[in-house]
N, C-alpha and C positions, 0 to 999 in steps of 0.2 A: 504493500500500500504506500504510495506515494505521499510526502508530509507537505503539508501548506509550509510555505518558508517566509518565514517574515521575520524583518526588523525593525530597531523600534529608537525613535531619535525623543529625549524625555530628560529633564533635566534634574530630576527629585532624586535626589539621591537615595531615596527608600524606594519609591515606585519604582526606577528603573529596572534592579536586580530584582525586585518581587515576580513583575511581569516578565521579566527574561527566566525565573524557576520557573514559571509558571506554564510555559509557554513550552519551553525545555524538557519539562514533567510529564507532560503530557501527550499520547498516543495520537499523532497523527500532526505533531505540529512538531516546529523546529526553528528558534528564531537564531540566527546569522550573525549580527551582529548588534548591541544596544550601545546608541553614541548617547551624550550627554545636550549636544549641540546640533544646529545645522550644519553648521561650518565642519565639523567633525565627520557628520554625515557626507557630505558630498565629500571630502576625501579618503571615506573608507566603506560608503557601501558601495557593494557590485551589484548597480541595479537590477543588471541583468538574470542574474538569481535568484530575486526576490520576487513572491507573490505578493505578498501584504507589508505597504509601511505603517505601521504603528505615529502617530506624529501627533506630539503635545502643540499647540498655538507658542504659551507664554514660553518663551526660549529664551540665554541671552543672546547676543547679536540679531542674525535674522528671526525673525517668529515664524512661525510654522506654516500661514496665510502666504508669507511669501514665497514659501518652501514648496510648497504642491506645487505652484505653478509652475517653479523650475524643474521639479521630479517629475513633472507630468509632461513637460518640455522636451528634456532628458529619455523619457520614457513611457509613451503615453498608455500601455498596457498596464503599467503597477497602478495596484490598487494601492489607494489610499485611505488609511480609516485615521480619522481626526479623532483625539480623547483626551477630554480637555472638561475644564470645570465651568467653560464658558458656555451660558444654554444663552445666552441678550441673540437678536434677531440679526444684529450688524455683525456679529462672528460668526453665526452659522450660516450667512448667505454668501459671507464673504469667503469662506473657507470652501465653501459648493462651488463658488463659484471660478473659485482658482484650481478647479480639481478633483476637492475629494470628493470620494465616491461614498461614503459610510462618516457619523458623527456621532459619538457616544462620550456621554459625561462618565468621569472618574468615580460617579457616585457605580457605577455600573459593579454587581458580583464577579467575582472572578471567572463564573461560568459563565454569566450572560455573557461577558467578553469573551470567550473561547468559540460561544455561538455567535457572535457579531463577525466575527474574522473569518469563522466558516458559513456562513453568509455571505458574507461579500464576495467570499470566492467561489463560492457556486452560483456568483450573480446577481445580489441583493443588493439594497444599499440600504443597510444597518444602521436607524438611526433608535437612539432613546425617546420613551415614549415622549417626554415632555418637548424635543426636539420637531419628532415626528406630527405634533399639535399644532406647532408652531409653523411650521411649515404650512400642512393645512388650513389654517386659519391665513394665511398670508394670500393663498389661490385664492381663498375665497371672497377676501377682500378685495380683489387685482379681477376677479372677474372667472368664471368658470373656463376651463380647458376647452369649451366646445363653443366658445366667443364667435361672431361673425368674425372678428379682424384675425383671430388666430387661424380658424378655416379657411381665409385668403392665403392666410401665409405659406400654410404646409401646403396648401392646395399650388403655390407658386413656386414652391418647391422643388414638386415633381412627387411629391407622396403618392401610393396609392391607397386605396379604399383599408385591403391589407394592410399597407403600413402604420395607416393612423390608428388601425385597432391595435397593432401590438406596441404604438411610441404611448397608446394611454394605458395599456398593461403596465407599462414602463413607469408611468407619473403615477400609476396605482402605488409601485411598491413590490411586484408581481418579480417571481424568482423566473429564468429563464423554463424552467420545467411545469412551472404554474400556468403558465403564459402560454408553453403548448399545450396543457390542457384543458385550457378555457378556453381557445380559439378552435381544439381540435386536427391539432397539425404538431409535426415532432419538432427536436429540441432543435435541428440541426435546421430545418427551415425558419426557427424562429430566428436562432444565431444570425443565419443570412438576412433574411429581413431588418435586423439589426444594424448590420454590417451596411446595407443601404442605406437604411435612413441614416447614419453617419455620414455616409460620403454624401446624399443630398443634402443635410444642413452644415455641411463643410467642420464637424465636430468628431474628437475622438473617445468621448465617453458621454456614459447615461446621465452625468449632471450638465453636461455641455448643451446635450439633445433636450432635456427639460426645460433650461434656462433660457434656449433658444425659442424653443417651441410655446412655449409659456412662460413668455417674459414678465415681472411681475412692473406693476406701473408704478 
């Protein structure tokens, strides 16, 4: 069985090693490397080996907001899960929007984190419920998903019918496997449909394709 590999850039000097045993300890995971810093970070992780970064905001030097964008830059396949004590509406939109794919508070059990990270990597975007509230409540404000002006958009796009069902799978919350089962189609055609609607709205992950497709006002 193949381990999810992640690393984890976190500057607490307690959390750090906790989450590095933890992760370590555990059947089916394996974390690589735990920096203290960004700057650390970019001279000692091998992106390329890594499934999941782990990445705190408050850092010193660069913060963590400005870090996805460069890791995503760098590497636009690594997930990102932001975990961090910040739930206010201007860190978590701003952290979406530089990247991460998943945002979970520190207040989080050691398990729910083990489930957040293996989430993510089977396609989810793992957020805390208070997170996740927040989030919704912010559409709902900006206007529903299925707007006259947002159906010009995707529709100018080049979406098809199919695509716009599985990009609002997608703003569901909906795991890659969910998503062929509510459409009734398999994982591998969902993947591609995916893969489309990336290169039509000119983005390489599911926060890029949300924020575009349902920009908030």
């Amino acid at each position: 069985m193949s381990k999810i590999r992640t690393a984890i850039i976190e500057d607490d000097h307690d959390i750090r090693p906790a989450l590095r045993l933890l992760i370590n300890g555990t059947d089916g995971y394996e974390c690589l490397t735990a920096c203290c810093s960004v700057e650390e970070g970019l001279s000692k992780l091998l992106l390329d080996q890594i499934d999941v970064l782990i990445l705190d905001i408050h850092l010193p030097g660069m913060n963590g907001v400005e870090a996805a964008s460069i890791f995503k830059k760098r590497r636009p396949e690594l997930l990102i899960l932001m975990f961090t004590v910040y739930a206010d509406d201007d860190h978590v939109f701003d952290a979406l929007r530089a990247g991460a794919d998943g945002y979970v508070l520190k207040r989080s059990s050691p398990a729910q984190l083990l489930k957040h990270i293996e989430e993510l990597f089977h396609g989810g975007a793992p957020m805390s419920p208070q997170i996740a509230r927040r989030i919704v409540q912010a559409f709902k404000s900006s206007g529903s998903p299925g707007s006259d002006a947002e159906s010009a958009a995707l529709a100018a796009a080049g979406l098809t019918p199919r695509e716009r069902e599985v990009l609002d799978q997608l703003a569901e919350g909906y795991l890659y496997k969910e998503i062929a089962r509510h459409l009734n189609i398999g994982i591998d055609t969902v993947k591609r449909h995916i893969t489309h609607i990336y290169q039509k709205l000119h983005v390489q992950n599911r926060t890029e394709a949300l924020n575009k497709a349902f920009p908030r006002k």
